[in-house]
C-alpha positions as a LaTeX table, in Angstrom:
\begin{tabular}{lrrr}
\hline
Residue & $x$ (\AA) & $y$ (\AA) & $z$ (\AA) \\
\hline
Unk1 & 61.05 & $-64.55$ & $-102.20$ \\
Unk2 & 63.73 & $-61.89$ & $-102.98$ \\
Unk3 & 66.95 & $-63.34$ & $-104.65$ \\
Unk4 & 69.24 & $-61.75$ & $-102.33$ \\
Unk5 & 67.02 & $-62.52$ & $-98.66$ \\
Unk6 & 67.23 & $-66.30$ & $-100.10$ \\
Unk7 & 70.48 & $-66.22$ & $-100.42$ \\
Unk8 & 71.11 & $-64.75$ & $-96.86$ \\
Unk9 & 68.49 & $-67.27$ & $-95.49$ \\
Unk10 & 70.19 & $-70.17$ & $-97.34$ \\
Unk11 & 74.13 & $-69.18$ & $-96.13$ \\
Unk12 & 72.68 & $-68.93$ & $-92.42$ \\
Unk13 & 70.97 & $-72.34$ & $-92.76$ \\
Unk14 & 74.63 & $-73.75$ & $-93.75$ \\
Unk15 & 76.09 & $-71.74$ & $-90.59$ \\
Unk16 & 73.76 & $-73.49$ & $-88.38$ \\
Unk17 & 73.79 & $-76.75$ & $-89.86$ \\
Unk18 & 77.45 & $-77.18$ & $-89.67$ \\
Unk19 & 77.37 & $-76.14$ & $-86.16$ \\
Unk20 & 75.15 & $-78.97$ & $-85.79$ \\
Unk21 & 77.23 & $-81.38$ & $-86.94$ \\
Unk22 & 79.76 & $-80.04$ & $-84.53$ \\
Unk23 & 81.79 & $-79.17$ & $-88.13$ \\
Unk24 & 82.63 & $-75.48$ & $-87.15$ \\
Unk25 & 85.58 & $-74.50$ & $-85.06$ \\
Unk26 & 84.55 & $-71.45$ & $-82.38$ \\
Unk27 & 85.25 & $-67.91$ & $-84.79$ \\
Unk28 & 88.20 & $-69.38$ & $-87.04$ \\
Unk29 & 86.29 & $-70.27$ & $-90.11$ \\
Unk30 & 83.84 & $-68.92$ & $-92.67$ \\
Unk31 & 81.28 & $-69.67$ & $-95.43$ \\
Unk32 & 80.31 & $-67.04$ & $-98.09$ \\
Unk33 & 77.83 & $-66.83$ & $-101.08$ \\
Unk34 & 78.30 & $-64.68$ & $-104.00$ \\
Unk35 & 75.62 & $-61.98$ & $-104.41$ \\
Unk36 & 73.72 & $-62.83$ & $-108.08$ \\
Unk37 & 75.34 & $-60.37$ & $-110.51$ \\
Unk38 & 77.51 & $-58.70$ & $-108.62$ \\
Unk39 & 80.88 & $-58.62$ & $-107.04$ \\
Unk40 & 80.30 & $-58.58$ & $-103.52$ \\
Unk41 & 79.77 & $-62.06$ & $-101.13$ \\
Unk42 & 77.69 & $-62.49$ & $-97.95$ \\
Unk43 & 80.58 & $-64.09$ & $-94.93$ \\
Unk44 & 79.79 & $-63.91$ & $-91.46$ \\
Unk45 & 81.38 & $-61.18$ & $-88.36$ \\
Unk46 & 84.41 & $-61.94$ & $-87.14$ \\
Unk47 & 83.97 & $-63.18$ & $-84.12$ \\
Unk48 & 80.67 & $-65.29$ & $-84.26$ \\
Unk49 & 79.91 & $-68.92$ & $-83.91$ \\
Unk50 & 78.27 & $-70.33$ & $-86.44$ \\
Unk51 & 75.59 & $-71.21$ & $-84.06$ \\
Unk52 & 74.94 & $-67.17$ & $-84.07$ \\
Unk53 & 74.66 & $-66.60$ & $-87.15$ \\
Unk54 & 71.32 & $-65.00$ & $-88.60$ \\
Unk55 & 70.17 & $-63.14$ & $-91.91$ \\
Unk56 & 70.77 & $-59.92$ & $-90.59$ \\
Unk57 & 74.22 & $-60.42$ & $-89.14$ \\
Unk58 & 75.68 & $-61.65$ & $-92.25$ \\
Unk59 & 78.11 & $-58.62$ & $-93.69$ \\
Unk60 & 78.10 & $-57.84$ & $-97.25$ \\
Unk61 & 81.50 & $-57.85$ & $-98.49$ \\
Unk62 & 83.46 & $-56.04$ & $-101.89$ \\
Unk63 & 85.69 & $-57.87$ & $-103.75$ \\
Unk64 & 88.13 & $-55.55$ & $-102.50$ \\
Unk65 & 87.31 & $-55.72$ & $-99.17$ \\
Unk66 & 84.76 & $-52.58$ & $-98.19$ \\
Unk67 & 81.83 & $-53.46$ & $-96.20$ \\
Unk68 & 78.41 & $-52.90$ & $-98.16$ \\
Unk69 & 76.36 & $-53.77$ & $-95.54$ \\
Unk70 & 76.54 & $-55.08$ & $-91.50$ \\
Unk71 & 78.18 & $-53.78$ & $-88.81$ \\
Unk72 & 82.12 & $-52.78$ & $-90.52$ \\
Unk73 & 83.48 & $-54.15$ & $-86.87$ \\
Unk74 & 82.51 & $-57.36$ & $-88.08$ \\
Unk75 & 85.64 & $-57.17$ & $-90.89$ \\
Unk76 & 87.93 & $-60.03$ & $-91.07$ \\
Unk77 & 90.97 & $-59.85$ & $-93.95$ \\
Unk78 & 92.14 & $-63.46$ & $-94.01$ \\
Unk79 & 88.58 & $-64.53$ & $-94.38$ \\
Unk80 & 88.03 & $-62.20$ & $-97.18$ \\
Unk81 & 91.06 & $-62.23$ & $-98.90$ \\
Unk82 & 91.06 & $-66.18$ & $-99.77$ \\
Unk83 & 87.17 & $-65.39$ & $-101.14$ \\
Unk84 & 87.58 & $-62.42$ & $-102.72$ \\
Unk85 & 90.44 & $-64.06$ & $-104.72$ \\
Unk86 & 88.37 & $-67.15$ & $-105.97$ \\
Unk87 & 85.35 & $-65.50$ & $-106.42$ \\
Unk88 & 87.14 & $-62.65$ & $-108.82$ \\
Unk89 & 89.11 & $-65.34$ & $-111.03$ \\
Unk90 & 86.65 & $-68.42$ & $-111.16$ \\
Unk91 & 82.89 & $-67.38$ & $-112.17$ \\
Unk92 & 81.43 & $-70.91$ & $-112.13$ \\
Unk93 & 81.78 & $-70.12$ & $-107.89$ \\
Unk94 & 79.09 & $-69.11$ & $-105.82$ \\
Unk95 & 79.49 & $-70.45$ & $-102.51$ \\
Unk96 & 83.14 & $-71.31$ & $-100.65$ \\
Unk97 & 83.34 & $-73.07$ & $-97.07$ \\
Unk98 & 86.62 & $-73.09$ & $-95.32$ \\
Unk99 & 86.89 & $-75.30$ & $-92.42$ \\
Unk100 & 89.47 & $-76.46$ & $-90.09$ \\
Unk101 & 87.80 & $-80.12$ & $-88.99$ \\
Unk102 & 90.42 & $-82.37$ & $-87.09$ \\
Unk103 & 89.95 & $-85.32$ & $-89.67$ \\
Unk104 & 90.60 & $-82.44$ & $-92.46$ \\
Unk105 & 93.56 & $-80.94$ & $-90.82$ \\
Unk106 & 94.80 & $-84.49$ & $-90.64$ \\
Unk107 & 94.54 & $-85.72$ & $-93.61$ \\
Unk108 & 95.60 & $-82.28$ & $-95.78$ \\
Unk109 & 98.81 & $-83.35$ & $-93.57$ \\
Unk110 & 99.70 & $-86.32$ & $-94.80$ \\
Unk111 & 101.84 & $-86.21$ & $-97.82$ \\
Unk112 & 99.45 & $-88.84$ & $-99.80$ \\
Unk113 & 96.82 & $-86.84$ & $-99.53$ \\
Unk114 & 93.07 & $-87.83$ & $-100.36$ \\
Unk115 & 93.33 & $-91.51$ & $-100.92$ \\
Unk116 & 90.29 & $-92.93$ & $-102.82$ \\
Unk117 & 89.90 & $-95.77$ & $-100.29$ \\
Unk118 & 86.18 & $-95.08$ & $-99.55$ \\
Unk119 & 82.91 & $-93.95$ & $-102.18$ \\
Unk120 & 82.84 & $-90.75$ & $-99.85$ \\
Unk121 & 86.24 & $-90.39$ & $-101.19$ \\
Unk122 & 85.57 & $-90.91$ & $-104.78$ \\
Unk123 & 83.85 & $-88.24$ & $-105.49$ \\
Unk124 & 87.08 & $-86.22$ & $-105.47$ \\
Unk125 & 89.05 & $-88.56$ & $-107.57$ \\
Unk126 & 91.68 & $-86.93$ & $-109.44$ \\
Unk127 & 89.61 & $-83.39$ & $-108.51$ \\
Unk128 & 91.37 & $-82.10$ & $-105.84$ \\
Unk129 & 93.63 & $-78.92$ & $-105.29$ \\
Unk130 & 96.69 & $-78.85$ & $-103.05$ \\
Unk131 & 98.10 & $-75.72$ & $-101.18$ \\
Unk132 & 101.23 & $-75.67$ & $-99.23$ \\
Unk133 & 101.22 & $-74.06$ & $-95.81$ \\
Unk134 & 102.38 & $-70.27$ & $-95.92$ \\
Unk135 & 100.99 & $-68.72$ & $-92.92$ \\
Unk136 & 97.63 & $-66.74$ & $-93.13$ \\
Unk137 & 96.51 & $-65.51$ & $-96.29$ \\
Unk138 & 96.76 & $-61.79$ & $-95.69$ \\
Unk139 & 98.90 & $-60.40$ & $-98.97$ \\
Unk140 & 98.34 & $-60.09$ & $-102.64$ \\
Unk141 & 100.89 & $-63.12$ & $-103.13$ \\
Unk142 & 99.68 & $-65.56$ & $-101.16$ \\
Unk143 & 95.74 & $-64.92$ & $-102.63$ \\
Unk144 & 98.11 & $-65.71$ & $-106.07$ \\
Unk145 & 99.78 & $-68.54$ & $-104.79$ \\
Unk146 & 96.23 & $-70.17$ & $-104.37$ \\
Unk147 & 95.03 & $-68.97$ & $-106.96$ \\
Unk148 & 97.23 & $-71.18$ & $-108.90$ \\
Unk149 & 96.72 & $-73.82$ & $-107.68$ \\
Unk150 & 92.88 & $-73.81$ & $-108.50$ \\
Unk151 & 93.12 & $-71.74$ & $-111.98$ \\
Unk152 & 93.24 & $-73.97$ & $-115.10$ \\
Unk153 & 91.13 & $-76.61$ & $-113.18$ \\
Unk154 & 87.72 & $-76.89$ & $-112.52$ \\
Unk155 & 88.68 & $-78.50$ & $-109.20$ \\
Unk156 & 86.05 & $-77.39$ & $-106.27$ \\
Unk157 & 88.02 & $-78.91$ & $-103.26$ \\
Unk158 & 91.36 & $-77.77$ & $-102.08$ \\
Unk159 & 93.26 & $-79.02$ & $-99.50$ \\
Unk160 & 95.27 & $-76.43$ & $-97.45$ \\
Unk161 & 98.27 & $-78.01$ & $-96.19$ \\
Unk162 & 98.82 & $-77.93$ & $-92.01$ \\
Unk163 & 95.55 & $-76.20$ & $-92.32$ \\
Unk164 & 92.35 & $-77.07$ & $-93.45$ \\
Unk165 & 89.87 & $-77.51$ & $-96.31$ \\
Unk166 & 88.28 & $-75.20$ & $-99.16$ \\
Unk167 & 85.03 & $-76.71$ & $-100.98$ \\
Unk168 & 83.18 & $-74.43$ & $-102.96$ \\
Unk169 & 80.14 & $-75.05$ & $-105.60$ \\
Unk170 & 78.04 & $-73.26$ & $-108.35$ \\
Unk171 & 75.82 & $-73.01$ & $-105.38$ \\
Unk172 & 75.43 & $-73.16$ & $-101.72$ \\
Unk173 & 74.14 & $-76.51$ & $-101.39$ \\
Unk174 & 76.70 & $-77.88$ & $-103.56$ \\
Unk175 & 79.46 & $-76.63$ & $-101.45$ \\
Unk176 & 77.45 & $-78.22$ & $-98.83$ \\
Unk177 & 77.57 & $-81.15$ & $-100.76$ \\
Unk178 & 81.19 & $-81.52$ & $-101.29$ \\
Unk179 & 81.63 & $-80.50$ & $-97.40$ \\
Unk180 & 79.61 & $-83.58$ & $-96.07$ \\
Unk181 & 81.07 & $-86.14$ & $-98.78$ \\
Unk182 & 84.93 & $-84.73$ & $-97.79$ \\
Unk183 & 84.72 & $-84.34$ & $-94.16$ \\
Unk184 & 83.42 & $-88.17$ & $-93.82$ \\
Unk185 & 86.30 & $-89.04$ & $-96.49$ \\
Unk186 & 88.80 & $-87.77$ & $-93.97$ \\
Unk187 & 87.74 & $-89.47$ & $-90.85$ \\
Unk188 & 87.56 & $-92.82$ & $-92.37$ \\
Unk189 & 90.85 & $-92.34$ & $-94.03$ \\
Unk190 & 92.20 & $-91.79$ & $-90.45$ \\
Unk191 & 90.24 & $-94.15$ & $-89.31$ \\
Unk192 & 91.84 & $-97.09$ & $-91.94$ \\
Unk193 & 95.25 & $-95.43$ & $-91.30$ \\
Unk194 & 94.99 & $-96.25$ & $-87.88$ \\
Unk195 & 94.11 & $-99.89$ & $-88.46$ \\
Unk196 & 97.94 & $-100.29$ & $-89.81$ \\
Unk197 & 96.06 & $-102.62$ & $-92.30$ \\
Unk198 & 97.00 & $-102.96$ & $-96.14$ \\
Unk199 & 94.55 & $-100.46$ & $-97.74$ \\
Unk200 & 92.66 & $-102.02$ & $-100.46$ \\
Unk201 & 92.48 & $-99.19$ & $-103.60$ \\
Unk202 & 89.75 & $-99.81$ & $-106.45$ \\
Unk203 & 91.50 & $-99.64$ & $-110.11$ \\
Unk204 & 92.01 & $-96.16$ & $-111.67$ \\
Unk205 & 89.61 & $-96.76$ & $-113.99$ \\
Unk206 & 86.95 & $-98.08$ & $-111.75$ \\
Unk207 & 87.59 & $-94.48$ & $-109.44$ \\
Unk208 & 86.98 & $-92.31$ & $-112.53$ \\
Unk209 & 83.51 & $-94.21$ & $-113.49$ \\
Unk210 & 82.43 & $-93.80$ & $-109.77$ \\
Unk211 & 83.55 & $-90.32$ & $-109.75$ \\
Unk212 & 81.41 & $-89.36$ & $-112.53$ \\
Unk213 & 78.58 & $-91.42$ & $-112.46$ \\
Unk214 & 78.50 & $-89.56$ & $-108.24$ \\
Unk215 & 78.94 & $-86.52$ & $-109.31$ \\
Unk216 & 76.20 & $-86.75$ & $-112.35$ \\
Unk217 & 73.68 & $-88.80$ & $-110.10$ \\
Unk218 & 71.24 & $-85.65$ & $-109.64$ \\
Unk219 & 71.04 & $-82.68$ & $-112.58$ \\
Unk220 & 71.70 & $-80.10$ & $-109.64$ \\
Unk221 & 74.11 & $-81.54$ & $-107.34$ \\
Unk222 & 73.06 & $-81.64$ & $-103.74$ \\
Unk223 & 69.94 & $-80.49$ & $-103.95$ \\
Unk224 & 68.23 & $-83.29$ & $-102.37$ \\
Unk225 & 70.31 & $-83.58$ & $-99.32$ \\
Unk226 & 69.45 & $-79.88$ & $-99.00$ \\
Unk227 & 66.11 & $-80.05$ & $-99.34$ \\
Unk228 & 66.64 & $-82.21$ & $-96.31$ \\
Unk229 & 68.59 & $-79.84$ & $-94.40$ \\
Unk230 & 66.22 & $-77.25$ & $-94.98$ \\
Unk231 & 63.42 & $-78.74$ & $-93.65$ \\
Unk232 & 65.32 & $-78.98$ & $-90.21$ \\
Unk233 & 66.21 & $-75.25$ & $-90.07$ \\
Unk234 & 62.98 & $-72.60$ & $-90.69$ \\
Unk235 & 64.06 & $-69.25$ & $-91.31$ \\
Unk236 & 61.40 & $-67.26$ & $-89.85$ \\
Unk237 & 62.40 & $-63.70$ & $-91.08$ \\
Unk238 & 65.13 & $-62.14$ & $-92.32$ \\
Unk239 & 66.70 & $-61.58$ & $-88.38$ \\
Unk240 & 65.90 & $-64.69$ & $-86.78$ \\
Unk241 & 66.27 & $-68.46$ & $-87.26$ \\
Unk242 & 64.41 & $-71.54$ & $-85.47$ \\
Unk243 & 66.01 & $-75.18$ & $-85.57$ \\
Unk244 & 63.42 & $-77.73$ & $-83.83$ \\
Unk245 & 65.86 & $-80.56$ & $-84.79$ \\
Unk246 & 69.67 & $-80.39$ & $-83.92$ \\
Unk247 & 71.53 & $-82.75$ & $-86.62$ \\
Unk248 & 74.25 & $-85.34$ & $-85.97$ \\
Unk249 & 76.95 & $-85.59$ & $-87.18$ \\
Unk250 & 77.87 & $-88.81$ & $-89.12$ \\
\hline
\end{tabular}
């Protein structure tokens, strides 16, 4: 299969998937892959649901914002200006999902941020970005301002304050991965926060041995929970999409 309808079939199979799990939030956030070699990303219209979404509606996007391909109408800035800005500054990226999920609004709220409380939690120990709040990223300066905070790091997770979650990977699936693992993070964080129980924390050193042993527990991270995904959602051509099995969510 051509490089570039794979890629297209892949990104809508994450669309649909998270609209599954009921992880998408009506037209207010995005996923994007990188196109192979060159500096352009596949996002979605403004204005669909992820439930929508198809090959052939997905817009091909410039890093500095011109549409290559799709219907121009379809043009969103804030989307593309927080994945232009990664994509041109950190090449190990291939795939970014922003989401606004109630349990990751919530916790990229509280001022402790991701507490490593559960094992869906340790596989962001010590690996995760925080942004402050600053409005919608529309200018040159804010696209900086997170820039900064992911440059220098080879963090793939950021936490938007007040706002959501970023979670990007080498490739779609690990984005995907990260997603899952960090969404069901969040909700049991709530979840235990709500108990008003003493939180029991593993030892520092313990967190860092699960975080790399989960994080080195496949050679290409998340492929086999993608494989699984995949099999649910059959991309019949490069306009249409079939799903004979809606997922749940978690």
């Amino acid at each position: 299969m051509d490089e570039t309808i794979s890629l297209k079939n892949n990104l809508t199979i994450a669309y649909q998937a998270l609209a599954s799990m009921k992880l998408d939030n009506l037209t207010y956030t995005h996923l994007s892959a990188r196109l192979p070699g060159k500096d352009s990303f596949y996002i979605y219209p403004f204005g669909f649901l992820y439930s929508e979404v198809t090959p052939s509606s997905l817009l091909q996007v410039s890093f500095s914002g011109d549409v290559l391909e799709g219907e121009k109408e379809g043009y969103n800035p804030t989307g593309y200006a927080l994945h232009s800005a990664i994509y041109r500054n950190r090449p190990d990226i291939n795939a970014i999902f922003h989401l606004h999920t109630t349990a990751g609004v919530a916790v990229s709220a509280m001022e402790c941020g991701l507490l490593p409380i559960s094992q869906f939690a340790l596989h962001f120990y010590n690996r995760v970005s925080y942004q402050d709040y600053d409005s919608l990223v529309l200018d040159p300066h804010k696209q900086e301002e997170i820039l900064k905070t992911i440059m220098g790091q080879d963090n793939k997770t950021i936490m938007l304050r007040n706002h959501g979650t970023v979670t990007c990977g080498s490739t779609i699936q690990e984005a995907f991965f990260y997603t899952h693992h960090l969404e069901e993070a969040c909700k049991v964080q709530c979840l235990a926060l709500s108990s008003r129980e003493k939180l029991i924390m593993p030892d520092p050193i313990i967190c860092e041995k699960s975080c790399t042993q989960l994080l080195s527990f496949e050679e290409s991270l998340g492929e086999r929970d993608w494989k699984a995904i995949s099999r649910q959602f059959k991309v019949k051509d490069n306009s249409s999409i079939s799903y004979p099995l809606k997922l749940k969510a978690v």
